[in-house]
C-alpha positions as MATLAB code, in Angstrom:
seq = 'XXXXXXXXXXXXXXXXXXXXXXXXXXXXXXXXXXXXXXXXXXXXXXXXXXXXXXXXXXXXXXXXXXXXXXXXXXXXXXXXXXXXXXXXXXXXXXXXXXXXXXXXXXXXXXXXXXXXXXXXXXXXXXXXXXXXXXXXXXXXXXXXXXXXXXXXXXXXXXXXXXXXXXXXXXXXXXXXXXXXXXXXXXXXXXXXXXXXXXXXXXXXXXXXXXXXXXXXXXXXXXXXXXXXXXXXXXXXXXXXXXXXXXXXXXXXXXXXXXXXXXXXXXXXXXXXXXXXXXXXXXXXXXXXXXXXXXXXXXXXXXXXXXXXXXXXXXXXXXXXXXXXXXXXXXXXXXXXXXXXXXXXXXXXXXXXXXXXXXXXXXXXXXXXXXXXXXXXXXXXXXXXXXXXXXXXXXXXXXXXXXXXXXXXXXXXXXXXXXXXXXXXXXXXXXXXXXXXXXXXXXXXXXXXXXXXXXXXXXXXXXXXXXXXXXXXXXXXXXXXXXXXXXXXXXXXXXXXXXXXXXXXXXXXXXXXXXXXXXXXXXXXXXXXXXXXXXXXXXXXXXXXXXXXXXXXXXXXXXXXXXXXXXXXXXXXXXXXXXXXXXXXXXX';
ca = [
      -0.268   -0.162   -0.222;
       2.989    2.129    0.734;
       3.970    1.262   -3.121;
       1.168    2.228   -4.563;
       0.860    5.434   -2.245;
       4.432    6.122   -3.568;
       3.535    6.378   -6.623;
       0.613    8.562   -6.852;
       2.255   11.388   -5.936;
       5.352   10.925   -8.163;
       2.787   10.960  -11.524;
       1.256   13.755   -9.748;
       4.506   15.630   -9.364;
       5.537   14.395  -13.162;
       2.296   16.075  -14.545;
       2.638   19.320  -12.805;
       5.718   19.711  -14.151;
       5.176   18.912  -17.238;
       1.850   21.764  -17.020;
       4.840   24.081  -15.805;
       6.957   24.138  -19.003;
       3.766   24.433  -20.877;
       2.724   28.033  -19.680;
       4.252   31.503  -20.557;
       3.312   34.504  -19.819;
       1.803   37.111  -21.839;
       5.224   39.282  -22.686;
       6.631   35.411  -23.686;
       4.122   34.253  -26.318;
       4.169   38.183  -27.691;
       8.189   37.445  -28.593;
       8.152   34.494  -29.354;
       5.188   35.486  -32.301;
       7.221   38.162  -33.825;
       8.601   37.775  -37.574;
      12.244   37.055  -38.095;
      14.847   39.911  -39.567;
      13.932   39.536  -43.396;
      16.271   38.634  -45.529;
      17.252   38.664  -49.133;
      16.711   35.016  -50.917;
      19.174   34.531  -53.568;
      20.175   31.953  -55.853;
      23.970   31.528  -57.767;
      24.346   32.077  -61.675;
      24.677   28.690  -63.175;
      26.602   28.433  -66.618;
      24.338   25.318  -68.220;
      22.717   23.966  -71.725;
      19.045   24.595  -71.505;
      16.368   22.505  -73.419;
      12.916   23.496  -73.549;
      10.423   20.726  -73.008;
       6.576   20.397  -73.038;
       5.843   17.441  -71.137;
       3.183   14.479  -71.971;
       1.885   11.723  -70.037;
       0.435    8.502  -71.078;
       0.678    4.993  -71.777;
       2.819    3.205  -74.455;
       0.836    0.513  -76.007;
       0.641   -0.275  -79.847;
      -0.214    2.035  -82.596;
      -2.495    2.809  -84.791;
      -5.760    1.146  -83.201;
      -8.656    0.390  -85.109;
     -12.106   -1.178  -84.612;
     -13.456   -3.877  -86.050;
     -16.763   -4.599  -87.927;
     -18.576   -7.164  -89.708;
     -19.979   -5.499  -92.860;
     -22.828   -7.965  -92.917;
     -24.220  -11.552  -92.420;
     -21.726  -14.144  -92.553;
     -23.136  -17.320  -94.942;
     -25.996  -16.904  -96.862;
     -28.913  -16.518  -94.037;
     -29.504  -14.078  -92.337;
     -30.182  -16.172  -88.783;
     -28.982  -15.521  -85.450;
     -25.041  -14.624  -86.140;
     -23.157  -16.430  -83.758;
     -19.623  -16.647  -82.694;
     -18.266  -20.111  -83.347;
     -14.695  -19.417  -82.854;
     -13.727  -15.464  -81.552;
     -10.742  -13.436  -82.455;
      -7.314  -13.834  -80.917;
      -4.786  -12.029  -79.910;
      -1.734  -11.912  -82.091;
      -0.686  -11.332  -85.457;
      -2.647  -11.114  -88.143;
      -1.457  -11.931  -91.302;
      -3.568  -11.913  -95.175;
      -5.657  -14.668  -96.250;
      -5.457  -15.361  -92.598;
      -9.041  -16.472  -90.317;
      -9.704  -13.096  -87.995;
     -12.908  -15.296  -86.325;
     -16.170  -18.128  -87.273;
     -19.455  -16.847  -87.037;
     -22.011  -19.362  -87.462;
     -19.083  -21.641  -88.650;
     -18.431  -20.039  -91.216;
     -15.451  -18.333  -91.723;
     -14.296  -14.097  -91.405;
     -11.042  -13.548  -93.760;
      -8.460  -10.602  -93.263;
      -7.700   -8.732  -95.973;
      -4.910   -5.992  -97.255;
      -7.472   -2.664  -98.387;
      -8.375    0.564  -98.259;
     -12.062    0.114  -99.888;
     -14.048   -1.574  -96.760;
     -16.294   -4.293  -97.374;
     -20.101   -3.369  -97.997;
     -21.953   -5.647  -99.684;
     -21.853   -9.106 -101.108;
     -19.813   -9.741 -103.911;
     -21.205  -12.197 -106.440;
     -20.822  -12.692 -110.686;
     -22.311   -9.524 -111.893;
     -21.221   -7.083 -108.672;
     -17.887   -4.960 -110.179;
     -16.433   -1.756 -108.268;
     -13.061   -1.047 -106.496;
     -13.743   -3.241 -103.991;
     -13.759   -6.163 -106.184;
     -10.552   -5.285 -107.775;
      -9.133   -4.752 -104.350;
     -10.335   -8.864 -103.831;
      -8.831   -9.383 -106.798;
      -5.107   -7.688 -106.048;
      -5.122   -9.518 -102.832;
      -6.186  -12.921 -104.431;
      -3.508  -12.278 -106.721;
      -1.309  -11.613 -103.615;
      -2.015  -14.789 -102.511;
      -1.071  -17.041 -105.100;
      -4.602  -17.698 -106.294;
      -4.072  -15.452 -109.678;
      -7.159  -14.008 -110.894;
      -7.284  -11.673 -113.473;
      -7.653   -7.507 -112.272;
     -10.834   -6.264 -114.276;
     -12.796   -5.155 -111.622;
     -15.946   -7.671 -112.141;
     -16.739  -10.630 -110.150;
     -16.323  -12.946 -113.296;
     -16.042  -16.806 -113.747;
     -11.930  -16.891 -113.083;
     -12.647  -14.396 -110.034;
     -15.043  -17.243 -108.679;
     -12.620  -20.172 -109.388;
     -10.222  -18.321 -107.952;
     -12.088  -17.508 -104.892;
     -13.479  -21.561 -104.357;
      -9.326  -22.144 -104.656;
      -9.219  -20.212 -101.601;
     -11.564  -20.804  -99.156;
     -10.810  -25.283 -100.069;
      -7.037  -24.111  -99.392;
      -8.227  -22.793  -96.071;
     -10.339  -25.468  -95.417;
     -13.824  -23.778  -96.298;
     -16.593  -24.437  -98.930;
     -17.050  -20.909 -101.256;
     -20.974  -19.814 -100.146;
     -23.239  -21.790 -102.745;
     -26.702  -20.526 -103.298;
     -28.830  -22.334 -100.971;
     -32.058  -23.984 -101.648;
     -34.210  -20.811 -101.063;
     -31.885  -19.238 -103.790;
     -32.438  -22.432 -106.064;
     -35.800  -22.724 -106.188;
     -36.741  -18.546 -106.527;
     -34.181  -19.041 -110.108;
     -36.773  -22.471 -111.579;
     -39.405  -19.887 -110.279;
     -38.376  -17.668 -112.164;
     -37.281  -19.330 -115.310;
     -40.548  -21.001 -115.122;
     -42.284  -17.363 -114.888;
     -40.427  -16.663 -118.477;
     -41.044  -20.452 -120.228;
     -44.913  -19.640 -119.122;
     -45.332  -16.146 -120.627;
     -43.433  -17.086 -124.157;
     -46.046  -20.079 -124.612;
     -48.772  -17.999 -124.116;
     -47.286  -15.545 -126.537;
     -46.313  -18.109 -129.137;
     -50.110  -19.472 -128.812;
     -51.620  -15.878 -128.904;
     -49.417  -15.108 -132.410;
     -50.533  -18.357 -133.679;
     -54.119  -17.297 -133.284;
     -53.560  -14.287 -134.729;
     -51.563  -16.020 -137.953;
     -54.765  -18.396 -138.160;
     -57.263  -15.707 -138.186;
     -59.983  -15.928 -141.099;
     -59.926  -12.490 -140.955;
     -56.761  -12.046 -142.577;
     -56.590  -15.352 -144.774;
     -57.723  -12.678 -147.815;
     -55.096  -10.025 -147.085;
     -52.233  -12.993 -146.482;
     -53.097  -14.383 -150.105;
     -53.562  -10.961 -151.502;
     -49.511  -10.352 -149.706;
     -48.137  -13.636 -151.078;
     -49.637  -13.134 -154.996;
     -48.058   -9.447 -154.647;
     -44.683  -11.199 -153.759;
     -45.134  -13.192 -156.238;
     -45.804  -11.088 -159.274;
     -42.158   -9.492 -157.908;
     -40.432  -11.930 -158.123;
     -41.547  -12.836 -161.438;
     -40.903   -8.771 -162.308;
     -37.708   -8.859 -161.021;
     -36.638  -12.249 -162.648;
     -37.904  -10.490 -166.350;
     -35.541   -6.835 -165.683;
     -33.193   -9.891 -164.683;
     -32.962  -11.795 -168.260;
     -33.790   -9.027 -170.349;
     -30.868   -6.375 -168.692;
     -28.763   -9.744 -169.306;
     -29.824  -10.251 -173.276;
     -29.179   -7.775 -175.620;
     -31.742   -9.124 -178.495;
     -35.019  -10.196 -178.344;
     -35.185  -13.778 -180.935;
     -36.776  -10.947 -183.863;
     -34.497   -9.168 -183.609;
     -32.087  -11.680 -183.524;
     -33.443  -12.625 -186.682;
     -33.790   -9.355 -188.434;
     -30.224   -9.016 -187.624;
     -29.119  -12.244 -189.367;
     -31.641  -11.142 -192.669;
     -29.685   -7.511 -192.703;
     -26.200   -9.779 -192.385;
     -27.351  -11.617 -195.157;
     -28.337   -8.986 -197.308;
     -24.825   -7.069 -197.239;
     -23.253  -10.924 -197.926;
     -25.293  -10.614 -201.254;
     -24.763   -7.654 -202.189;
     -21.290   -7.852 -201.572;
     -21.231  -10.459 -203.891;
     -23.349   -8.958 -206.530;
     -20.602   -5.955 -206.694;
     -17.794   -8.330 -206.754;
     -19.747  -10.253 -210.053;
     -20.528   -7.043 -211.888;
     -16.839   -5.440 -211.290;
     -15.301   -9.207 -212.450;
     -17.832   -8.602 -215.656;
     -16.595   -5.583 -216.364;
     -12.999   -6.093 -216.063;
     -13.512   -9.065 -218.339;
     -14.978   -7.137 -221.002;
     -12.546   -4.109 -220.665;
      -9.805   -6.906 -221.322;
     -11.092   -8.515 -224.593;
      -7.921   -9.649 -227.360;
      -7.048   -7.103 -230.100;
      -7.057   -8.422 -233.919;
      -3.684   -8.402 -235.607;
      -2.480   -5.883 -238.135;
      -2.422   -7.497 -241.907;
       0.396   -7.760 -244.450;
      -0.033   -5.316 -247.463;
      -0.841   -7.853 -249.728;
      -3.245   -8.941 -248.327;
      -6.474   -7.886 -248.154;
      -7.309   -6.294 -244.383;
     -10.230   -7.531 -242.733;
     -13.491   -5.925 -242.266;
     -13.071   -4.487 -238.817;
     -15.213   -5.287 -235.618;
     -16.964   -2.884 -233.641;
     -15.812   -1.678 -229.850;
     -17.069   -4.069 -226.814;
     -20.160   -1.691 -225.039;
     -19.379   -1.691 -221.198;
     -21.914    0.706 -220.042;
     -24.276   -1.592 -219.399;
     -22.052   -3.448 -216.984;
     -21.041   -0.160 -215.143;
     -24.485    0.238 -214.537;
     -24.661   -2.827 -213.106;
     -21.165   -2.493 -210.841;
     -22.653    1.281 -209.800;
     -26.300   -0.291 -209.036;
     -24.732   -3.035 -207.242;
     -22.605   -0.365 -204.692;
     -25.181    1.028 -204.212;
     -27.089   -1.994 -203.255;
     -24.417   -2.509 -200.608;
     -23.852    0.723 -199.289;
     -28.015    0.872 -198.374;
     -27.168   -2.928 -196.914;
     -24.778   -1.616 -194.969;
     -26.335    1.262 -194.004;
     -29.717   -1.018 -192.791;
     -27.323   -2.801 -190.531;
     -26.052   -0.178 -189.102;
     -29.291    1.587 -187.941;
     -30.605   -1.659 -186.988;
     -28.074   -1.898 -184.670;
     -29.086    1.439 -183.278;
     -32.947    0.924 -183.078;
     -31.540   -2.269 -180.909;
     -30.170   -0.298 -178.537;
     -33.119    1.721 -177.618;
     -35.779   -0.878 -178.181;
     -34.381   -2.397 -175.071;
     -33.724    0.222 -172.829;
     -37.687    0.975 -173.627;
     -37.904   -2.316 -172.453;
     -35.854   -1.932 -169.561;
     -37.903    0.674 -168.613;
     -40.821   -0.544 -169.290;
     -39.675   -3.767 -167.128;
     -38.474   -1.509 -164.447;
     -41.909    0.182 -164.052;
     -43.181   -3.452 -163.360;
     -40.701   -4.209 -160.534;
     -41.836   -0.394 -159.200;
     -45.731   -1.372 -159.555;
     -45.303   -4.373 -157.596;
     -43.136   -3.141 -154.703;
     -46.198   -0.974 -154.323;
     -48.608   -4.150 -154.245;
     -46.278   -5.654 -151.727;
     -46.333   -2.916 -149.535;
     -49.929   -2.358 -150.022;
     -50.619   -5.743 -149.461;
     -48.618   -6.024 -146.170;
     -49.840   -2.712 -144.778;
     -53.480   -3.920 -145.446;
     -52.428   -7.236 -143.695;
     -50.638   -5.681 -140.258;
     -53.717   -3.062 -140.292;
     -55.887   -5.766 -139.940;
     -54.192   -7.257 -137.043;
     -54.131   -4.407 -135.917;
     -57.492   -3.921 -135.644;
     -57.898   -7.647 -134.106;
     -58.597   -8.186 -130.574;
     -55.868  -10.715 -130.622;
     -53.622   -7.909 -130.839;
     -53.357   -6.219 -127.618;
     -53.192   -9.295 -125.993;
     -50.019  -10.018 -127.741;
     -48.021   -6.426 -127.336;
     -48.616   -7.575 -123.507;
     -47.579  -10.918 -123.336;
     -44.349   -9.268 -125.283;
     -43.974   -7.106 -122.045;
     -44.809   -9.984 -120.119;
     -42.112  -11.726 -121.321;
     -39.562   -8.667 -121.423;
     -40.294   -8.095 -118.103;
     -39.728  -11.764 -116.635;
     -36.814  -12.245 -119.028;
     -35.436   -9.187 -117.042;
     -35.935  -10.168 -113.345;
     -34.606  -13.753 -114.607;
     -31.607  -11.559 -116.076;
     -31.571   -9.185 -112.805;
     -31.267  -12.176 -109.961;
     -28.847  -14.647 -112.304;
     -26.149  -11.580 -112.008;
     -25.970  -12.144 -108.217;
     -26.840  -15.877 -108.785;
     -23.455  -18.260 -107.724;
     -20.690  -18.368 -105.892;
     -20.437  -15.432 -103.894;
     -18.834  -13.767 -101.156;
     -21.219  -12.256  -98.228;
     -20.514   -8.874  -96.767;
     -19.602   -9.970  -93.377;
     -16.811  -13.184  -94.182;
     -13.580  -10.369  -95.379;
     -12.007   -7.509  -93.143;
     -10.511   -5.196  -94.835;
      -7.606   -3.797  -92.882;
      -5.452   -0.429  -94.325;
      -2.296   -2.592  -93.192;
      -0.651   -6.025  -92.959;
       0.187   -7.907  -91.135;
      -1.128   -6.432  -87.866;
      -1.655   -7.038  -84.461;
      -5.209   -7.919  -82.956;
      -5.047   -6.624  -79.727;
      -7.937   -7.371  -77.561;
     -10.837   -9.185  -78.993;
     -15.025   -7.766  -78.306;
     -16.548  -10.942  -78.427;
     -16.582  -14.362  -77.218;
     -17.693  -17.399  -78.417;
     -21.649  -18.053  -77.986;
     -22.359  -14.089  -78.388;
     -24.028  -12.554  -81.054;
     -22.050  -10.249  -83.255;
     -22.654   -6.597  -83.178;
     -20.641   -3.708  -84.190;
     -17.143   -4.324  -82.822;
     -15.867   -7.924  -82.700;
     -11.953   -7.109  -82.695;
      -9.391   -3.921  -82.548;
      -6.416   -4.224  -84.102;
      -2.805   -2.140  -84.006;
       0.245   -2.212  -86.140;
       3.111   -3.832  -85.029;
       4.364   -0.507  -84.087;
       4.478    1.458  -80.591;
       3.500    4.803  -79.680;
       2.642    7.033  -76.837;
      -0.968    8.544  -77.090;
      -1.570   12.001  -75.286;
      -2.814   15.667  -75.310;
      -1.383   18.775  -74.080;
      -2.342   22.534  -73.892;
      -3.361   24.225  -76.980;
      -0.894   27.007  -76.231;
       1.609   25.035  -76.057;
       0.219   22.759  -78.945;
       1.382   26.182  -81.204;
       5.274   25.304  -80.274;
       5.108   21.502  -81.064;
       5.825   20.241  -84.982;
       5.951   16.751  -86.784;
       9.184   15.445  -86.604;
      10.512   17.012  -83.287;
      12.518   14.628  -81.057;
      11.776   13.700  -77.732;
      12.590   11.659  -75.161;
      10.662    8.826  -73.369;
      10.919    8.377  -69.364;
       9.741    5.091  -67.223;
       8.447    5.347  -63.888;
      12.122    3.667  -63.160;
      14.178    6.902  -64.474;
      15.259    5.022  -67.733;
      14.840    7.161  -70.809;
      14.527    5.926  -74.430;
      14.386    8.242  -77.926;
      11.225    8.913  -79.349;
       9.685   11.126  -82.110;
       6.698   13.262  -82.642;
       4.199   11.888  -85.202;
       1.126   13.630  -85.498;
      -0.582   16.195  -83.750;
      -4.029   17.417  -83.448;
      -6.916   15.150  -85.226;
      -3.828   13.291  -86.937;
      -2.822   12.280  -83.480;
      -6.760   10.680  -82.488;
      -6.542    6.899  -82.233;
      -9.978    5.404  -84.850;
     -10.820    3.389  -81.662;
     -11.580    7.053  -80.377;
     -13.510    7.672  -83.080;
     -15.267    4.815  -83.228;
     -16.188    5.540  -79.725;
     -17.601    9.041  -80.046;
     -19.951    8.378  -83.355;
     -21.565    5.138  -81.335;
     -21.818    7.560  -78.017;
     -23.120   10.454  -79.735;
     -20.126   12.592  -78.549;
     -19.074   15.809  -80.578;
     -16.856   18.266  -80.453;
     -18.681   20.062  -77.702;
     -17.867   17.632  -75.742;
     -13.917   18.062  -76.365;
     -11.515   20.060  -73.846;
     -11.036   22.821  -75.804;
      -8.233   23.384  -74.295;
      -6.168   19.793  -75.133;
      -4.793   18.897  -78.252;
      -4.045   15.481  -78.706;
      -0.417   14.654  -80.150;
       1.015   11.204  -80.787;
       4.514   10.450  -80.773;
       6.450    7.136  -81.778;
       9.757    5.790  -79.551;
      12.687    5.545  -82.215;
      14.268    2.298  -81.279;
      11.813   -1.052  -80.016;
      14.071   -2.898  -78.473;
      12.910   -4.108  -74.990;
       9.524   -1.953  -75.338;
       7.172   -5.115  -75.532;
       7.470   -5.698  -71.733;
       6.405   -2.213  -70.997;
       3.286   -2.050  -73.078;
       0.910   -0.921  -70.828;
       3.357    1.403  -68.369;
       2.651    4.503  -67.524;
       5.792    6.886  -69.552;
       6.215   10.874  -69.458;
       7.477   12.370  -73.014;
       9.394   15.398  -72.762;
       8.915   17.107  -76.598;
      12.182   19.223  -77.067;
      11.237   22.671  -78.658;
      13.905   24.612  -78.218;
      17.830   24.731  -77.124;
      20.787   26.540  -76.461;
      23.938   25.722  -78.562;
      25.853   24.826  -76.030;
      26.517   26.389  -72.058;
      25.106   29.438  -71.249;
      24.434   32.174  -68.464;
      21.187   31.083  -66.459;
      19.125   32.606  -63.293;
      15.871   31.774  -62.077;
      13.051   33.655  -64.160;
      12.189   34.994  -60.702;
      15.192   36.743  -60.545;
      14.823   39.111  -63.237;
      12.392   41.894  -63.143;
      11.729   45.167  -65.687;
      12.792   48.262  -65.148;
      10.442   51.309  -65.619;
      12.062   51.905  -69.108;
      11.090   48.715  -69.743;
      14.540   46.947  -69.944;
      15.045   43.491  -68.181;
      17.948   43.428  -65.713;
      18.841   41.062  -62.420;
      19.659   42.469  -58.764;
      23.097   40.857  -57.944;
      24.417   40.521  -53.980;
      27.538   42.297  -53.473;
      29.726   40.228  -51.581;
      30.320   41.106  -48.042;
      28.212   44.210  -47.889;
      25.232   42.434  -45.862;
      22.256   42.780  -48.009;
      23.468   45.815  -50.506;
      22.777   44.599  -54.578;
      23.562   45.837  -57.632;
      21.661   46.339  -60.861;
      22.850   44.837  -63.769;
      20.875   44.776  -67.308;
      21.103   41.681  -69.235;
      19.466   40.420  -72.102;
      16.792   37.301  -71.866;
      16.949   34.054  -74.051;
      15.017   30.596  -73.983;
      13.589   29.893  -70.663;
      13.331   26.646  -69.771;
      12.260   24.126  -66.555;
      12.425   27.533  -64.540;
      15.183   29.165  -65.295;
      15.960   31.568  -68.205;
      19.313   32.586  -70.387;
      20.441   35.651  -69.426;
      23.638   37.780  -71.129;
      24.860   41.288  -69.299;
      24.481   44.344  -71.456;
      27.911   45.490  -70.530;
      30.823   42.294  -70.652;
      31.657   41.141  -67.127;
      28.473   42.340  -65.472;
      27.555   38.972  -64.617;
      29.277   36.155  -63.941;
      28.880   32.227  -63.100;
      28.885   31.997  -59.270;
      27.253   35.397  -58.602;
      24.547   35.279  -56.400;
      20.972   36.813  -57.697;
      17.886   38.175  -55.881;
      14.833   36.120  -56.607;
      13.284   37.348  -53.248;
      13.700   40.068  -50.683;
      13.264   43.292  -49.761;
      15.956   45.408  -51.690;
];
């Protein structure tokens, strides 16, 4: 008990002492609250190289993220689209299977034109040309025509078979539709043929048909006669007359020759010999009379000339006669042609007035319509590629970063996100700082453990905004009004890639160099520079050993970086490394 009393006394005494040490008089408390004596706050002048940088905080990731969505159904039916094999993160090469939907493949091909429709026989456009180019790169040679033709169909079949799939063929419903359309064409043609036969067999037009047949036969006869007359120069009668005239000429020529011979003989008769003197002269014979013979010769020659003139005149008359006959035959042909045209018009008018004529006109339209519908359907009938079975990506190979669906999910707008194999850091800077940035500027990437790696500014503004972010804004309806107007996106690319794969997803700070001095310069804190009344910058330099005395030194300022500013004294030697300048205090 005594020990307990002693312990209590000790505790009470200790408490009293502690309280006593805390108690101060009002005067002591006021003295303690007095401010310290003011003094100058200075900083040394340092010679160093200044580099002005803009810091960007971001996360190291694979560059160019791009959302992947399917352009339509996979397979030949619009039934529920279920993922049967989800996209797998990793490298994507051209022609590889990105995923499966309802057991059908979704291929990845390189191209800038997005898949937007079913490619089927007859389809033409830039997307088909892009497909053909990709097939050639994959070794399934198809002519690059821009039209989904037979060679393209064969190449697509080989491509699918090589990957273990069958190219999409028309389903049962499509085949039934094709057969129904063909039957519709056949039915329309049969109905039209029956109506034509009924019209042709109509009794109301039989006389007109017979008249037309006769007119055509008359035309053929007239044309034959004209052709025969044109090929023959003389008629049989004219041929006989010509032969008679030629015989008359020959007879006249014979008569002239006979008369001339007789006259010559008469003129060349022998003269009697001269008698001797002792002989008694014979009585003289009278001279031969040739006048008759000369007259016969003259008459014969006149007859020959007349015969020849008659023969020549007959030739001229025969030509005129032939032309006259041809003209008459041509006229007959023209009349026969007019008769044929008249008969055709009469028959056509009769048929048009027939009730079957309207039915035949409607039948023709029905046949044309049925054929047009079948033709349009056949353009898309055959081996084809549904819109969801190809995903065109701008660049391949690429990297599938993450899948947005899993097996059993219904296919939505987005199935995966792909990136390039390059690394990038995306961040944002103040709009005022963004004005200092230029593509290609050098930067330094700093990790949390202090590692520093070189980088390059690749893009600023909308060009630096990830495509995935743009898609998200479209999906949520976010517009420009939702963006921070004072923030500008930037994209930076590491200059080296070794060892970066392990840092993907790590937060980093990138410092972009926007300016630097050529070498070491005199620098002071920005707060040390003041502007005098005349508008010139100056610094206050502490006088060594002078207590709080200072001297003003006029300077020219230069680059500012990290709170320091480059300064150059106006008067040489007015400021040197190691001097201390006032940054705060009563001067």
């Amino acid at each position: 008990m005594l020990s307990g009393i002693v312990a209590g006394v000790v505790v009470i005494a200790g408490a009293g002492w502690a309280v006593g040490t805390r108690l101060r008089s009002p005067a002591d408390e006021a003295a303690l609250r007095q401010p310290p004596k003011p003094s100058l706050i200075t900083s040394p002048v340092v010679r160093q190289k200044l580099t002005s940088t803009i810091a960007v905080s971001g996360t190291l990731a694979y560059g160019s993220p791009l959302p992947v969505s399917l352009a339509g159904v996979v397979g030949g039916t619009a039934e529920a689209q279920r993922v049967t094999r989800a996209p797998r993160p990793g490298k994507i090469v051209e022609g590889s299977v990105l995923m499966e939907v309802n057991g059908r493949p979704v291929f990845a091909l390189r191209g800038k034109v997005p898949m937007h429709r079913t490619m089927a026989p007859g389809t033409a456009g830039a997307d088909v040309r892009q497909l053909q180019t990709a097939l050639r790169r994959l070794g399934f040679g198809a002519p690059v025509t821009g039209v989904f033709d037979a060679p393209t169909t064969a190449a697509v079949q080989r491509w699918y078979a090589k990957r273990g799939y069958a190219a999409q063929e028309p389903d049962l419903a499509a085949k039934q539709t094709r057969e129904q359309l063909r039957q519709a064409v056949q039915t329309a043609e049969e109905a039209l043929l029956a109506d034509r036969r009924a019209l042709d067999a109509g009794r109301d037009v039989m006389p007109l048909k017979l008249k037309l047949d006769n007119a055509r036969e008359d035309l053929r006869t007239a044309e034959g006669a004209l052709e025969g007359a044109d090929a023959t120069d003389l008629t049989p009668e004219e041929t006989r007359q010509l032969e008679s005239l030629r015989q008359a000429v020959r007879t006249a020529e014979e008569e002239v020759l006979a008369a001339e011979q007789a006259l010559t003989a008469a003129r060349s008769a022998p003269v009697p010999p001269t008698p001797k003197p002792e002989q008694t002269p014979a009585p003289a014979k009278p001279e031969a009379d040739t006048r008759l013979l000369e007259m016969k010769v003259s008459n014969a020659r006149q007859n020959l000339e007349s015969a020849r003139a008659a023969l020549a005149a007959f030739g001229d008359e025969a030509g005129v006669s032939k032309e006259k006959r041809l003209e008459e035959l041509r006229k007959a042909v023209r009349l026969a042609q007019e008769a044929v045209v008249t008969a055709e018009q009469a028959l056509r008018q009769a048929r048009q007035n027939s009730p079957l004529r309207l039915k035949i006109a409607n039948g023709r339209r029905n046949v044309a319509s049925a054929k047009a519908i079948l033709g349009e359907y056949m353009k898309t009938y055959g081996i084809g590629i549904p819109p969801g079975e190809i995903a065109f990506l701008p660049t391949l190979p690429a990297r599938l970063d993450k899948a947005s669906v899993k097996p059993g999910d219904a296919v939505g707008d987005k199935v995966a996100t792909v990136t390039s194999s390059a690394f990038a850091v995306t961040g944002s800077v103040d709009s005022k700082e963004a004005k200092l940035l230029r593509k290609g500027m050098k930067a330094t990437m700093e990790t949390a453990d202090g590692a520093k790696l070189p980088a390059v500014l690749s893009a600023t503004g909308e060009a630096a905004r990830p495509a995935e972010e743009e898609e998200d804004e479209k999906g949520t309806g976010a517009g420009a009004s939702d963006k921070d107007p004072g923030s500008v996106p930037v994209l930076l690319t590491p200059a080296v890639t070794k060892g970066l794969r392990e840092l993907v997803g790590v937060s980093v700070t990138v410092r972009i160099s926007v300016g630097a001095t050529g070498g070491a310069v005199l620098t002071v804190p920005v707060a040390a520079v003041v502007t005098s009344a005349d508008g010139r910058p100056r610094v206050q330099v502490e006088v060594p050993g002078g207590g709080d005395k200072v001297r003003d030194v006029e300077v020219r300022t230069g680059l500012t970086a990290d709170g320091d500013v480059e300064v150059t004294p106006v008067k040489p030697g007015g400021l040197k490394e190691g001097d201390r300048v006032v940054v705060s205090g009563d001067s």
